[in-house]
C-alpha positions as CSV (number, residue, x, y, z in Angstrom):
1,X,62.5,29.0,-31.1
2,X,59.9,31.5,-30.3
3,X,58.8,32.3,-26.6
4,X,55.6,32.4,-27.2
5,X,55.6,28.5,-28.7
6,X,56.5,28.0,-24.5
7,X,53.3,29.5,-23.3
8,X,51.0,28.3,-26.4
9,X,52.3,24.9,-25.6
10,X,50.1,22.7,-23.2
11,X,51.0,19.0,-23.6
12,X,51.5,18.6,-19.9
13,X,49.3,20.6,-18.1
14,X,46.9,17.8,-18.3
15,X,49.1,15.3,-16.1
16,X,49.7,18.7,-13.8
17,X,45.9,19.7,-13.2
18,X,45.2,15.9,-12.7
19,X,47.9,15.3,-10.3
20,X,46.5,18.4,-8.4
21,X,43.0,17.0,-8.7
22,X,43.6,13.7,-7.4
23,X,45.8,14.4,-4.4
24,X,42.8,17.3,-3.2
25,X,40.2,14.2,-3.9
26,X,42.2,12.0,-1.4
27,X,42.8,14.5,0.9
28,X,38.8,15.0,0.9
29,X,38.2,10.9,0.8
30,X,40.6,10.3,3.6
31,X,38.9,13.2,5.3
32,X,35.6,12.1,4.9
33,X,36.7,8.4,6.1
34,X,37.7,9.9,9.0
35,X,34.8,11.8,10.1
36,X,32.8,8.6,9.6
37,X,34.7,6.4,11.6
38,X,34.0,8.8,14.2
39,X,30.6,9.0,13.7
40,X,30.6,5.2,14.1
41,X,32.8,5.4,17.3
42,X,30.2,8.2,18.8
43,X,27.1,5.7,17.8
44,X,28.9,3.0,20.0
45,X,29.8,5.0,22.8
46,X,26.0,6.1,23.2
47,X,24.7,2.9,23.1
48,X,27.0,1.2,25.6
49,X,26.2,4.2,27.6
50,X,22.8,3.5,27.1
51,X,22.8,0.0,27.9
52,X,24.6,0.5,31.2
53,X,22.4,3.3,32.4
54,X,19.8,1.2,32.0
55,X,21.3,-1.4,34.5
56,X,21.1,1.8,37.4
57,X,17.8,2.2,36.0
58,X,17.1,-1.5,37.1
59,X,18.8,-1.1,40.6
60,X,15.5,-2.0,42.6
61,X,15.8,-5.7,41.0
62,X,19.5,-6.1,39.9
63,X,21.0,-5.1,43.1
64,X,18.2,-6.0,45.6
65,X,16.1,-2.2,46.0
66,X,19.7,-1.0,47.1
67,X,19.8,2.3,45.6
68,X,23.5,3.8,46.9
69,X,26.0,2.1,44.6
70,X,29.7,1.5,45.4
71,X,33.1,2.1,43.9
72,X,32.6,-2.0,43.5
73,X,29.6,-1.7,41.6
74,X,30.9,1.1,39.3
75,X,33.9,-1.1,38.7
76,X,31.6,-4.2,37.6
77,X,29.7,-1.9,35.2
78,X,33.2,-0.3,34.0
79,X,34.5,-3.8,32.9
80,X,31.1,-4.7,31.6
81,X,31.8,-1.1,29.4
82,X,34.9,-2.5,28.6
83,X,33.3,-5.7,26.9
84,X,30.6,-4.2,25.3
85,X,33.2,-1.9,23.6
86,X,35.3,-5.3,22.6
87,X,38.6,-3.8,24.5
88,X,39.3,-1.6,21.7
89,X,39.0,1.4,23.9
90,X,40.5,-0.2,27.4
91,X,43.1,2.4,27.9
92,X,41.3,5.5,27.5
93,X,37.7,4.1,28.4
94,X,36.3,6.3,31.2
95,X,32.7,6.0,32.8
96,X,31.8,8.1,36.0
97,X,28.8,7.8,37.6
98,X,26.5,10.6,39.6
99,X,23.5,10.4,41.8
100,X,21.1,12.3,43.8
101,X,19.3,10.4,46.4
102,X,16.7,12.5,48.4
103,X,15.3,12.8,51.8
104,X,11.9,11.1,52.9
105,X,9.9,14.4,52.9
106,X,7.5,16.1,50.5
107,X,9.7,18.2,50.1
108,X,12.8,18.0,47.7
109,X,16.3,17.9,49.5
110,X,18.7,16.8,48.7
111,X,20.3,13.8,51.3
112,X,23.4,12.3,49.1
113,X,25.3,12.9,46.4
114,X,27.6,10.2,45.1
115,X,30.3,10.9,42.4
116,X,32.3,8.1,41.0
117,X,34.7,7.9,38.1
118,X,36.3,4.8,37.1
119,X,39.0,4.4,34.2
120,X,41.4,6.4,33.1
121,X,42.1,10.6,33.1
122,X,39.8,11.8,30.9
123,X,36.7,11.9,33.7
124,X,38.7,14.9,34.6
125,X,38.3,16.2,31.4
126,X,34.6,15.6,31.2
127,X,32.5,19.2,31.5
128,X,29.0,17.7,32.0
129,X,26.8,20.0,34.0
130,X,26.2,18.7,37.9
131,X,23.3,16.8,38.6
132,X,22.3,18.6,41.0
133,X,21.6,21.0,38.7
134,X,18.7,18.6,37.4
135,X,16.5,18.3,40.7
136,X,13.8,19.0,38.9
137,X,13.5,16.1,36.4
138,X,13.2,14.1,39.8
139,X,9.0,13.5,40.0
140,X,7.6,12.6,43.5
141,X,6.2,9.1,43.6
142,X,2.9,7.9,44.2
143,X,5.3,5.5,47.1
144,X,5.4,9.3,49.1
145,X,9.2,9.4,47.8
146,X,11.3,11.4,45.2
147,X,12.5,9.0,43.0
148,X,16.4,9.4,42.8
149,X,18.2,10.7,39.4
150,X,21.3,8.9,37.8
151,X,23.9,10.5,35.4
152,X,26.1,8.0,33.8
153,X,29.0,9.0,31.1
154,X,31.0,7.5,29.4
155,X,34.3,9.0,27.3
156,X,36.8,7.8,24.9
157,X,39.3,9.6,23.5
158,X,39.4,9.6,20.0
159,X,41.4,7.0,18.1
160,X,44.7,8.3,15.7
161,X,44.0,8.4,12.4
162,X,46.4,9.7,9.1
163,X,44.2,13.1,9.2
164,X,42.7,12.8,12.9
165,X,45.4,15.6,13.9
166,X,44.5,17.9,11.2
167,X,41.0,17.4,11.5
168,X,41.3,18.1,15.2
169,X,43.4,21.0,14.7
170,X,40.4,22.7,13.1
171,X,38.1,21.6,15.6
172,X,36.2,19.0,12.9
173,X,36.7,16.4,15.6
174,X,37.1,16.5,19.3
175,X,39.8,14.9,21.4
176,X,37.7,12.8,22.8
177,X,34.1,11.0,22.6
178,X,31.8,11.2,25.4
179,X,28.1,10.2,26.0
180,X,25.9,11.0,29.1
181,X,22.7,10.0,30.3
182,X,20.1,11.1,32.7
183,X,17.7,8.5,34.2
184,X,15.4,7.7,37.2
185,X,15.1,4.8,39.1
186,X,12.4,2.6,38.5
């Protein structure tokens, strides 16, 4: 037997390339599984996050023209988060709520700030700007009022998957999915 019949013979390198081939292809597919699921987690979290700021949006005729909230009605509007999310999320579901009521002057101060987070840790881990960094979206009413700004977010962290942690390790996917939104009263 000749050595070089052992390199001019490939009856197998067939089954070796395809073997490579097809565990890289599932790697990708499981990948690209992944990242959509996430996509489709994000897509929900925004529109729960939606359709609760737009209850604060309402507060003039949902909660009587009271425009202060309480750590009552932040709870109400967390379980109400929790439904619309169909308790898939109820561990690590996290909403806080911001708002900047002003004085009754012409001119723009600020006379309370209320903060309120409801759920689980992550609201700690939530890097949204202030809103009183955002005064200035706040337009002056033809009622000779500011009209007072809401942030509401809302964060989930992001489920375990087979390649979640690897994907997260190179910072494809974040730990956690958040959504925020900046409103007036009407």
């Amino acid at each position: 037997m000749k050595i070089n019949s052992y390199f001019s013979d490939n009856k197998g390198s067939i089954i070796v390339e395809a073997a490579f081939i097809f565990s890289f292809l599932s790697i990708i597919t499981v990948g690209i599984i992944e990242y959509g699921s996430w996509l489709v987690m994000k897509s929900q979290v925004e529109r729960v996050n939606y359709s609760i700021a737009s209850i604060f949006r309402e507060r003039n005729e949902l909660y009587a023209k009271n425009d202060v909230f309480s750590n009552d009605d932040v709870k109400k509007i967390y379980e109400l988060a929790k439904n619309l999310t169909y308790h898939r999320y109820d561990e690590g579901l996290c909403l806080r709520v911001e708002a900047i009521h002003f004085a009754d002057s012409e001119v723009k101060k600020i006379n309370l700030h209320q903060k309120l987070e409801y759920g689980s840790g992550l609201c700690k881990e939530l890097s949204n700007s202030s809103l009183d960094k955002k005064m200035e979206f706040s337009p002056y009413s033809n009622r000779k009022r500011w009209l007072p700004l809401y942030q509401v977010s809302l964060i989930i962290p992001t489920p375990k998957g087979s390649l979640n942690n690897l994907l997260k390790g190179v910072d494809i996917l974040p730990e956690h999915v958040s959504a925020h939104t900046i409103l007036l009263a009407r």
